[in-house]
Residue frames relative to the residue before (quaternion, step in Angstrom):
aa qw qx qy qz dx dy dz
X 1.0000 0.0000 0.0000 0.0000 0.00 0.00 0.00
X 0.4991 -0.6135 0.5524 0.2634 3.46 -1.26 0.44
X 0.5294 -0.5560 0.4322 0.4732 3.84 -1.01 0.52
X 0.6003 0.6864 -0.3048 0.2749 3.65 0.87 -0.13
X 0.5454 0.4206 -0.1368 0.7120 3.10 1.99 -1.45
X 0.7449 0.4935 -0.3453 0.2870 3.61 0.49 -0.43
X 0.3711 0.7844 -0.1528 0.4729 3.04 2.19 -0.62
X 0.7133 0.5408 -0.1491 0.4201 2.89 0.22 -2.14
X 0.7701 0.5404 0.0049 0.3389 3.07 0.41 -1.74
X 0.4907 0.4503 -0.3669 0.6494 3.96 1.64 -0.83
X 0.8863 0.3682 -0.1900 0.2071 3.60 0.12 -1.24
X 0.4263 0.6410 -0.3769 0.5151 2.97 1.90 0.28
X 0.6794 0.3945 -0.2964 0.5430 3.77 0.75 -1.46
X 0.7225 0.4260 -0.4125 0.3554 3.85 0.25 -0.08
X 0.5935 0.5112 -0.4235 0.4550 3.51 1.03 -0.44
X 0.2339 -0.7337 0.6085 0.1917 4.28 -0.64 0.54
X 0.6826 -0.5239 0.4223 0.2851 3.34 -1.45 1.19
X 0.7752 0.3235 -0.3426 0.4207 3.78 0.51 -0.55
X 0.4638 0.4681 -0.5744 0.4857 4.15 1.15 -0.13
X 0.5931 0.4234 -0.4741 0.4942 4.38 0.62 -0.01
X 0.4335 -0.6011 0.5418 0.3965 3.78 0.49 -0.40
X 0.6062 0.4734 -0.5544 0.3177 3.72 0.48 1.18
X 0.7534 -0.5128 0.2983 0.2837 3.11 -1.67 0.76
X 0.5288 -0.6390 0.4715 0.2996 2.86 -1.34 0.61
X 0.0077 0.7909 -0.6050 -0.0915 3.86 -0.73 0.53
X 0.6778 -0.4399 0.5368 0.2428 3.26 -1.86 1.33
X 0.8479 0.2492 -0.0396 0.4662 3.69 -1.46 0.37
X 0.5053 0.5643 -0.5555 0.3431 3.75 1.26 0.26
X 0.3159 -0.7442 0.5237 0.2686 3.96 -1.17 0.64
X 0.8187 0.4488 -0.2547 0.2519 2.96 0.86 -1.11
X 0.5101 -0.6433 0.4115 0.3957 4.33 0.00 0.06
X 0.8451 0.0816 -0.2053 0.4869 3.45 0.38 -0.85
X 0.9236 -0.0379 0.0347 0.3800 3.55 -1.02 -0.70
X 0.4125 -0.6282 0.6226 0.2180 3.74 -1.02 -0.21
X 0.6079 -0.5576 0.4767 0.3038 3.47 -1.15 0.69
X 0.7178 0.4317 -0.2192 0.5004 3.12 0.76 -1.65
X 0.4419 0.8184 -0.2588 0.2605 3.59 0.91 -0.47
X 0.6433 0.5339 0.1242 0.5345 2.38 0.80 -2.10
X 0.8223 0.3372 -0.1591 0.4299 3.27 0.29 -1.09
X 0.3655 0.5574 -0.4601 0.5866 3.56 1.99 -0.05
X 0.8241 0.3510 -0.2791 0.3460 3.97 -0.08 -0.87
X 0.7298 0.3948 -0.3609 0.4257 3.13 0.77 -0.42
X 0.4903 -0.7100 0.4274 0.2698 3.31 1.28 -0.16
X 0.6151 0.4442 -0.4464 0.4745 3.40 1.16 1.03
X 0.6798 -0.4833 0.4023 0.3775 3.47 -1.40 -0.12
X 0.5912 -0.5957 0.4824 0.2509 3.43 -1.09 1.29
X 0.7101 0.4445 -0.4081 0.3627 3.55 1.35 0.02
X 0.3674 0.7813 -0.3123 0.3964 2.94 1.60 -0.51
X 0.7402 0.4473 -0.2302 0.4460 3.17 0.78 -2.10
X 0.7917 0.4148 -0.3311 0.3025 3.74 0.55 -1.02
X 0.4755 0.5901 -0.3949 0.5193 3.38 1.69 -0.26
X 0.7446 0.1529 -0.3997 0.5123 3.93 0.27 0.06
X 0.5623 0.5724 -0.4702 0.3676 3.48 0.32 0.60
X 0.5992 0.4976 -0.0746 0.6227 2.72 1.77 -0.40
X 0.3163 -0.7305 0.5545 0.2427 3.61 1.05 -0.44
X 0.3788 0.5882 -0.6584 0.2775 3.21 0.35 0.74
X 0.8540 0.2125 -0.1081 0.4624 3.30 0.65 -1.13
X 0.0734 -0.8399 0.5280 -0.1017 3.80 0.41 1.05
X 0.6270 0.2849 -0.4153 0.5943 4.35 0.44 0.60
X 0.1339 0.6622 -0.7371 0.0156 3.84 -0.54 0.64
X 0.4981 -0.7577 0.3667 0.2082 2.80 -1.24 1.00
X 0.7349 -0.4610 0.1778 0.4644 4.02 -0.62 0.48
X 0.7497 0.4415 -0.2338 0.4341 3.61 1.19 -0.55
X 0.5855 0.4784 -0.4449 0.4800 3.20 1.77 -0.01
X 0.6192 0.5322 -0.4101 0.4066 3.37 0.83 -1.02
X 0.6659 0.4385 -0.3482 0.4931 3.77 0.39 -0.64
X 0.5249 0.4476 -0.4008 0.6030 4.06 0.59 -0.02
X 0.7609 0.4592 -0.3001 0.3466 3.34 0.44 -1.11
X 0.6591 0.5166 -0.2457 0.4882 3.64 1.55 -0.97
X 0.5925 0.4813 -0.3894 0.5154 3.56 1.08 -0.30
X 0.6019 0.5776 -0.3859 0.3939 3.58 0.63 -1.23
X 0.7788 0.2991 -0.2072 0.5110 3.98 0.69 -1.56
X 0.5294 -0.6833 0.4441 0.2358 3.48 1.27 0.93
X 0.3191 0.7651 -0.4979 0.2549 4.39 1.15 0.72
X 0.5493 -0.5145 0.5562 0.3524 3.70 -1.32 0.86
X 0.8092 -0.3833 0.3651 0.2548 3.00 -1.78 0.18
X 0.6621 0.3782 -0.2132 0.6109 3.52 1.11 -1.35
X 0.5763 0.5692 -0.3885 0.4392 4.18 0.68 0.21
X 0.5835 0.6021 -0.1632 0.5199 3.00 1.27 -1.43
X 0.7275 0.1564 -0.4094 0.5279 3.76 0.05 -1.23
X 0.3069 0.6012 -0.6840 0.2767 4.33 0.34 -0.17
X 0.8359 0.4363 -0.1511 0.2967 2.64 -0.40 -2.11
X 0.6380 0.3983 -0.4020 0.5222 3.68 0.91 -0.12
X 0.6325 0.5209 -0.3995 0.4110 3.97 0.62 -0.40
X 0.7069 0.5386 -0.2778 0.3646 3.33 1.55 -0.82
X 0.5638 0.4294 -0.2995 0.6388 3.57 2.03 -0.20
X 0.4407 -0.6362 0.5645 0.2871 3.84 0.92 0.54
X 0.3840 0.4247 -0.6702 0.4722 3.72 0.44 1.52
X 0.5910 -0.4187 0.6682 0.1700 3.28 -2.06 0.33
X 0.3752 -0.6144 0.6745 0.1634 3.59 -0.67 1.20
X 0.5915 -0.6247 0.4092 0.3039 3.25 -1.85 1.25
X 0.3749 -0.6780 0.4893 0.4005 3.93 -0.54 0.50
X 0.6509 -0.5578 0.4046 0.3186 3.17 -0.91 0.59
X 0.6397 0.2649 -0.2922 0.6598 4.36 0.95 -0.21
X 0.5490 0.4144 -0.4365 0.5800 3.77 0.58 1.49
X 0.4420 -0.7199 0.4687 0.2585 3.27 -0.69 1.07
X 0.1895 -0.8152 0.5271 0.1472 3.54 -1.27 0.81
X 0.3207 -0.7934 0.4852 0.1798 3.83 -0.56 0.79
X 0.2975 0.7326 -0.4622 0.4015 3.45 1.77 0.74
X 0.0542 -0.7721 0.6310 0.0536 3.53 -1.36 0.75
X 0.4026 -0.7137 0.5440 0.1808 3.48 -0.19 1.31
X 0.6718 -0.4997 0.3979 0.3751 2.79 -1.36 1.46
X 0.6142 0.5726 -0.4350 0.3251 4.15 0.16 -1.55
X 0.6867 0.4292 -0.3384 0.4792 3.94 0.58 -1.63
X 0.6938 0.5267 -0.4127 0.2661 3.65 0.73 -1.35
X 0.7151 0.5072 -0.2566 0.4069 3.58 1.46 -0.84
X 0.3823 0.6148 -0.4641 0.5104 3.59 1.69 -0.20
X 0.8431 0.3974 -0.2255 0.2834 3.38 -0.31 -1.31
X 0.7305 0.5037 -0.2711 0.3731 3.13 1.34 -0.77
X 0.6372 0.5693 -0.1751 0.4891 3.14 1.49 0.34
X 0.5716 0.6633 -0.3304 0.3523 3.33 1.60 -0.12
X 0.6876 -0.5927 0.2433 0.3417 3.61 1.26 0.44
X 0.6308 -0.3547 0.3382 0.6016 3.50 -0.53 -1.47
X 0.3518 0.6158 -0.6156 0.3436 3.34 0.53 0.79
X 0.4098 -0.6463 0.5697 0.2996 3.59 -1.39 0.47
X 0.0548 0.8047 -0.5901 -0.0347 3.37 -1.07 0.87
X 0.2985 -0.7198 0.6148 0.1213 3.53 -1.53 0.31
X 0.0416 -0.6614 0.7128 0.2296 3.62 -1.26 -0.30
X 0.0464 -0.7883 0.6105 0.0606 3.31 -1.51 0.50
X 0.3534 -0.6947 0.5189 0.3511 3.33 -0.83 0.20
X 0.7885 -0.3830 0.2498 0.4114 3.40 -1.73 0.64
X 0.6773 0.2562 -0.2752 0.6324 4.25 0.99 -0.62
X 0.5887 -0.6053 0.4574 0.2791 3.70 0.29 1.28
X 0.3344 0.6556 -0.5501 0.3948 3.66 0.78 1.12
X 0.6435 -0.6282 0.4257 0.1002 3.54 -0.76 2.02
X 0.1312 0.6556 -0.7418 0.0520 4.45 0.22 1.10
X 0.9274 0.0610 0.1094 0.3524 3.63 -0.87 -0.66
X 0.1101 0.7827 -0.5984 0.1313 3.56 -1.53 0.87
X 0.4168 -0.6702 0.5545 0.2639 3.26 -0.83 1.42
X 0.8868 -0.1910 0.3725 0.1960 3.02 -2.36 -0.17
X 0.5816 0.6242 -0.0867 0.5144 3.41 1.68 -1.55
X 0.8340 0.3552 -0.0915 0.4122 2.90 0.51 -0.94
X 0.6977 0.3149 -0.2789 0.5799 3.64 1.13 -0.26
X 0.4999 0.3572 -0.6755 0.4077 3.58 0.93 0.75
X 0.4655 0.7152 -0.4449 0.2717 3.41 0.69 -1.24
X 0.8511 -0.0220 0.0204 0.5242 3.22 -0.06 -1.45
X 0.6083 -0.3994 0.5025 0.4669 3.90 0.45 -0.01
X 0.7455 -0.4750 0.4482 0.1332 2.80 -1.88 1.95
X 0.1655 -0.8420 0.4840 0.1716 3.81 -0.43 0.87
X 0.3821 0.7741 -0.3186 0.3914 3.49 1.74 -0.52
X 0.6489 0.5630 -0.3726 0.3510 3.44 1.59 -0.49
X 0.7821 0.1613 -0.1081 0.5921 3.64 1.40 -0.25
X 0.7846 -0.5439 0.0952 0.2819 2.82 -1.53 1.84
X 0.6659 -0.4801 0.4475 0.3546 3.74 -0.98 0.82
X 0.8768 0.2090 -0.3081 0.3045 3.50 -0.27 -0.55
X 0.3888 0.7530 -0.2955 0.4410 3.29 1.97 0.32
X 0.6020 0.5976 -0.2209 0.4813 3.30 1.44 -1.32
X 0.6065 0.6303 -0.3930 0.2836 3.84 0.42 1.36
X 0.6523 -0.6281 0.2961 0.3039 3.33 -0.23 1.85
X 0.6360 0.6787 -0.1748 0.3229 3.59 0.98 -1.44
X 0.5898 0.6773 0.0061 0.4398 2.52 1.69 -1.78
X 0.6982 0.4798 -0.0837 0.5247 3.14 0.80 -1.46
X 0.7335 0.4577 -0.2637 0.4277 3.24 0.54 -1.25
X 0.8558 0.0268 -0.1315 0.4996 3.69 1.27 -0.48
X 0.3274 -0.8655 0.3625 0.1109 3.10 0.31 1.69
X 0.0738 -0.7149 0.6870 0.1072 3.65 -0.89 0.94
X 0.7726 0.4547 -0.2031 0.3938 3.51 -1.47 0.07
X 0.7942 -0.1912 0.1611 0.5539 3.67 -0.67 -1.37
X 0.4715 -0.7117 0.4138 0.3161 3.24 1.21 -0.33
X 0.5892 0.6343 -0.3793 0.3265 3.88 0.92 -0.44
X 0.4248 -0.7450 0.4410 0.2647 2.97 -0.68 1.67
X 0.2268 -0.8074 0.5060 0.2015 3.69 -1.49 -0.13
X 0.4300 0.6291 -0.4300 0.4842 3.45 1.92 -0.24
X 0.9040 0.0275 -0.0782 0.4194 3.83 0.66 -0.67
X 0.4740 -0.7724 0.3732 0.1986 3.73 -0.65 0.85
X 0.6555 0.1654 -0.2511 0.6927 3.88 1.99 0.55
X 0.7274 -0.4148 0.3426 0.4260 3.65 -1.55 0.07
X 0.0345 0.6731 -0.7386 -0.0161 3.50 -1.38 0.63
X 0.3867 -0.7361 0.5549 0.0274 3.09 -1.25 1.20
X 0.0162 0.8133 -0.5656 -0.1355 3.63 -0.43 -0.05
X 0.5926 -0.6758 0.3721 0.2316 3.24 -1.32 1.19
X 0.7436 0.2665 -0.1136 0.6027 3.77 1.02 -0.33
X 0.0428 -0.8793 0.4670 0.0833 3.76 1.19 0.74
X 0.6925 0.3674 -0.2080 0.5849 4.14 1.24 -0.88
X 0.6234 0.4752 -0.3774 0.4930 3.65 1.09 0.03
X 0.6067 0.6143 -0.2706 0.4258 3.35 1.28 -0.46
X 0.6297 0.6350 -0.1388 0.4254 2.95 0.91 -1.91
X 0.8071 0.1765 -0.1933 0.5293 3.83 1.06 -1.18
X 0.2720 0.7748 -0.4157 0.3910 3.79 0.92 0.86
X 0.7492 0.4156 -0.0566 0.5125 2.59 1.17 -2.11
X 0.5555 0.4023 -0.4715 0.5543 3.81 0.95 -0.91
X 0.8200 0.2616 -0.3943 0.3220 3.56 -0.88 -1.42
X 0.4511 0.6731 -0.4380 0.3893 3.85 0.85 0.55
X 0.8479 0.1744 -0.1898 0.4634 3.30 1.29 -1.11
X 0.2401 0.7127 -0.4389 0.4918 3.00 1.80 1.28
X 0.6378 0.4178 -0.2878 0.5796 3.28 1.18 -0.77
X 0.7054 0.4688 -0.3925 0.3586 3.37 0.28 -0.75
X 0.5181 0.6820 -0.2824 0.4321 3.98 1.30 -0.49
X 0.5630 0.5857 -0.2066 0.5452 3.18 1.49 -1.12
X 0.6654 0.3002 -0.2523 0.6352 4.03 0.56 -1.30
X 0.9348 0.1763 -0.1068 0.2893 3.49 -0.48 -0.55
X 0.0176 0.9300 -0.3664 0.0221 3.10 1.51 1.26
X 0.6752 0.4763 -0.2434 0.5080 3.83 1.19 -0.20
X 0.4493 0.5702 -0.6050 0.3270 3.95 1.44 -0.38
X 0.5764 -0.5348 0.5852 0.1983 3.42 -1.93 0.73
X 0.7211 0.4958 -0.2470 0.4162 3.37 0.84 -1.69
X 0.7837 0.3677 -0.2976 0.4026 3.95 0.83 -0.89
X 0.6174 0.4941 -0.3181 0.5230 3.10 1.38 -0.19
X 0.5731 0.4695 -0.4022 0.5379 3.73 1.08 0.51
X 0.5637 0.6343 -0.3637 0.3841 3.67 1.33 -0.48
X 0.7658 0.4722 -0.2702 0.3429 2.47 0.83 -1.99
X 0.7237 0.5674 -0.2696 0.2858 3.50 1.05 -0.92
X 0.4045 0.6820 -0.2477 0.5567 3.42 1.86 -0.41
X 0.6923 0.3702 -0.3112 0.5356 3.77 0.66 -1.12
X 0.7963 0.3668 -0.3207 0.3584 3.21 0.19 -1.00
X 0.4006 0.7450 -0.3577 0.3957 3.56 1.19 -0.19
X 0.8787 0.2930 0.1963 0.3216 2.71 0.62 -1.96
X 0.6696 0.1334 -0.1478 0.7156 3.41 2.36 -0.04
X 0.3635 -0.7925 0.4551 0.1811 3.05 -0.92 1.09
X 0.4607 0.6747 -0.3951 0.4200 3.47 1.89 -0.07
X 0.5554 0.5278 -0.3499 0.5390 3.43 1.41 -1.66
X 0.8409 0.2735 -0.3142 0.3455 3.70 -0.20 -1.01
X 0.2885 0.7343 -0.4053 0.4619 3.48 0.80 0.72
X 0.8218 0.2350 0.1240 0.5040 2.95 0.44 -1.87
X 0.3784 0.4676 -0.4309 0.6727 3.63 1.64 0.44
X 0.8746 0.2874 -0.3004 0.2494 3.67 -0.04 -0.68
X 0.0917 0.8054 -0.3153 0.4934 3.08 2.03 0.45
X 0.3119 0.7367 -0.5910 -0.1032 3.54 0.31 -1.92
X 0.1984 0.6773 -0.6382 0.3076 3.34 0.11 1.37
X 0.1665 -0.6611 0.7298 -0.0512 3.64 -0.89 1.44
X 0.2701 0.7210 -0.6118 0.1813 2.53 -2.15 1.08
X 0.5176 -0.7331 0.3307 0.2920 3.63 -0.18 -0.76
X 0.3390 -0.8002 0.4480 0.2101 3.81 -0.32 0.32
X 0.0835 0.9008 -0.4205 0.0684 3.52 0.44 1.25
X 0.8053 -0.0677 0.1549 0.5682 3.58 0.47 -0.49
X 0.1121 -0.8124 0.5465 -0.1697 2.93 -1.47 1.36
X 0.2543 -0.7912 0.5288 0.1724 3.84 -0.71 -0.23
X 0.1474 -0.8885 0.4345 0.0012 3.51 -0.02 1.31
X 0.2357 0.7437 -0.5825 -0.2282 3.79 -0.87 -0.26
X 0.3400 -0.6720 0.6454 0.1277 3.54 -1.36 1.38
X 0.4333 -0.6366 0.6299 0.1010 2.99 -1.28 0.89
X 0.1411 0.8153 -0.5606 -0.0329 3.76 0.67 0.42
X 0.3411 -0.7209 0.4724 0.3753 3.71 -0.78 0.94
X 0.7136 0.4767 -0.3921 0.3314 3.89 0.50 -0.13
X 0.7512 0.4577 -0.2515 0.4038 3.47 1.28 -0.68
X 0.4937 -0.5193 0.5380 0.4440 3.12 1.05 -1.00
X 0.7440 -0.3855 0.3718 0.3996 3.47 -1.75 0.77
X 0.1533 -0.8344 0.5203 -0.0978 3.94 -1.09 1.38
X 0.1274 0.7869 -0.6036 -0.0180 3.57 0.63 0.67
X 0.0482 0.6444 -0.7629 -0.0195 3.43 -1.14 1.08
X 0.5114 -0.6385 0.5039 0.2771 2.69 -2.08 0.13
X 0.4810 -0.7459 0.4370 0.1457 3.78 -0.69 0.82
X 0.1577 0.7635 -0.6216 0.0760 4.21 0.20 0.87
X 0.3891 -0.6503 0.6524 0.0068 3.41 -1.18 1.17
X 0.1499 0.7496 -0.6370 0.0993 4.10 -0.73 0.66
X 0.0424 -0.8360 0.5467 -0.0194 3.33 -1.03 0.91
X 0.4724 -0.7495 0.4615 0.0465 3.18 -1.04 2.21
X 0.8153 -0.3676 0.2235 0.3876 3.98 -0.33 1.61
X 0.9483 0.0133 -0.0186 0.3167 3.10 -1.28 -0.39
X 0.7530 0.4734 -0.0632 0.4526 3.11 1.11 -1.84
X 0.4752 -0.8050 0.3330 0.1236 3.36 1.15 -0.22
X 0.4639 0.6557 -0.4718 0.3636 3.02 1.82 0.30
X 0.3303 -0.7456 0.5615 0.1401 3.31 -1.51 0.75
X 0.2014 -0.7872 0.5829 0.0046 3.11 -0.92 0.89
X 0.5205 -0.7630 0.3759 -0.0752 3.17 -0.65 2.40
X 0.1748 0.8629 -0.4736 0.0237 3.77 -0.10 0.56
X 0.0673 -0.7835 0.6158 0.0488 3.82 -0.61 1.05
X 0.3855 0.6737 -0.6216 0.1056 3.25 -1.12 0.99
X 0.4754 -0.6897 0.4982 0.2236 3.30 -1.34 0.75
X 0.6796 -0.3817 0.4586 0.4268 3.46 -1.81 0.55
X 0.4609 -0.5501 0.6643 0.2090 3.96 -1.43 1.71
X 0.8322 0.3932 -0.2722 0.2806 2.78 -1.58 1.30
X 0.6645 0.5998 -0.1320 0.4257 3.27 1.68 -1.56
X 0.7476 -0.3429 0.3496 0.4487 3.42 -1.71 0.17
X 0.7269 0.5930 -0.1018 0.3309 3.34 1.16 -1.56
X 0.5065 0.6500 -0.2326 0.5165 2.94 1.40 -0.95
X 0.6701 0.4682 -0.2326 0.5269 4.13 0.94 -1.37
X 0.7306 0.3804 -0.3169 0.4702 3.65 0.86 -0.82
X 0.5744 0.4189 -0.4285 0.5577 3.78 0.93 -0.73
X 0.6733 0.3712 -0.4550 0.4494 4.12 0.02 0.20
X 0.4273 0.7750 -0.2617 0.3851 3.69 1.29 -0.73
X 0.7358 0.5041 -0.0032 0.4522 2.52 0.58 -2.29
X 0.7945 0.4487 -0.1935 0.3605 3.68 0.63 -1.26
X 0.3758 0.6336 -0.3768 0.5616 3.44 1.69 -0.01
X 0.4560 0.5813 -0.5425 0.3998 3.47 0.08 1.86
X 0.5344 -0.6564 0.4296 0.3146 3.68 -1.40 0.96
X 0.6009 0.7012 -0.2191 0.3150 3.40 1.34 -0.02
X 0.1736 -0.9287 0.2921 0.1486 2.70 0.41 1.84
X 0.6244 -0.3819 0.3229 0.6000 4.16 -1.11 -0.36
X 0.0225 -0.6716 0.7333 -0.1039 3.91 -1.47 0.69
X 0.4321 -0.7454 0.5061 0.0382 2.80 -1.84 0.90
X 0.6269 -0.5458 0.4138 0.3713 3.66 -0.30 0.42
């Protein structure tokens, strides 16, 4: 094996199925991860996974390896490894990173029946629990680089959203709308060289005349909290409340839905979350 397949492969068997939020199963031999496992989070093929474990394949490309570093849940200084070891260039640090440190991965995975999300700093869709794809529908159904809040919020083209799979409403729809711009105004500022936010931003503004409105504004700031209702077609109308938190340097934000304890809402957001769909990464 290469130090790459050999890599891959230490930090899989040490990571255990339940720090990912799966179940525990009777008759399991092995301690840490599965192939097939793995290759569920990272969103590639279990052949893939045994071919670089194997060194067959030994150049993944920059979006697997970075799927692949969130999936085995690796620090920063693991991460850029694991990119030197596929002969890629670790993300520079004024470039957005779609890494989620083990610390956020263990927050979120622990917050219960609350829906949750992660996002990167250009509101681009890494990870989501169980909560969160009953709530609003399974996002895995449309293409990865589609999966971006930004996006949604200002539709270019056909307009069809991809973050959710029925109508959500929001309680402050022009208070929102500029949150989210003078947000990735800020985010232009930290990561003045990323390719990917600096292709959004131009796409939105291209392509809505609200977005470029509210780009020329140049109002900075931050998207923190909100008030949502989902229209879920099995539960019934869902007004949760929307909190927005945001993890150091990297700017990733970390999405929470939950409804008022006790409430109508509360019974449907638990309703709702009663799905085989399990938490998955971008």
């Amino acid at each position: 094996m290469t130090a790459l397949g050999t890599t891959i492969r230490s930090w899989r068997e040490r990571l255990s199925p339940a720090a990912v939020g799966l179940p525990a199963r009777h008759g399991r031999r092995a301690a840490g991860l599965r192939r097939e496992e793995l290759a569920e989070l990272a969103g590639v093929s279990v052949d893939y996974v045994v071919r670089l474990e194997q060194s067959r394949a030994t150049t993944p490309s920059a979006q697997v390896t970075a799927a692949l570093a969130r999936a085995l849940q690796l620090t920063p200084a693991e991460r850029d490894h694991l990119f030197r070891l596929a002969h890629l260039t670790p993300p520079a640090h004024d470039q957005i990173a779609d890494h989620i440190p083990p610390g956020v991965q263990r927050v979120v995975a622990r917050l219960g029946d609350a829906a949750a999300a992660v996002f990167a700093a250009d509101w681009q869709l890494l990870w989501w629990n169980r909560g969160w794809a009953g709530l609003l529908g399974d996002p895995s159904a449309s293409p990865p680089g589609l999966r971006n809040f930004a996006r949604d919020s200002f539709p270019v083209g056909d307009g069809v959203p991809h973050l959710s799979r029925w109508p959500v409403t929001t309680e402050d729809p022009e208070g929102t709308k500029a949150a989210i711009v003078s947000d990735l105004r800020r985010a232009t500022g930290r990561f003045p060289h990323d390719r990917r936010l600096a292709a959004l931003v131009r796409e939105l503004r291209e392509g809505n005349a609200r977005f470029a409105e509210l780009w020329a504004a140049g109002a900075v700031g931050a998207h923190r909290e909100d008030r949502k209702v989902v229209e879920h077609p099995s539960a019934g109308p869902i007004t949760v409340d929307c909190d927005t938190l945001t993890d150091g340097d990297a700017e990733l934000k970390i999405v929470i839905l939950t409804a008022t304890p006790g409430s109508d809402n509360e019974t449907r957001l638990r309703l709702a979350a009663i799905s085989p769909v399990p938490a998955r990464t971008g």
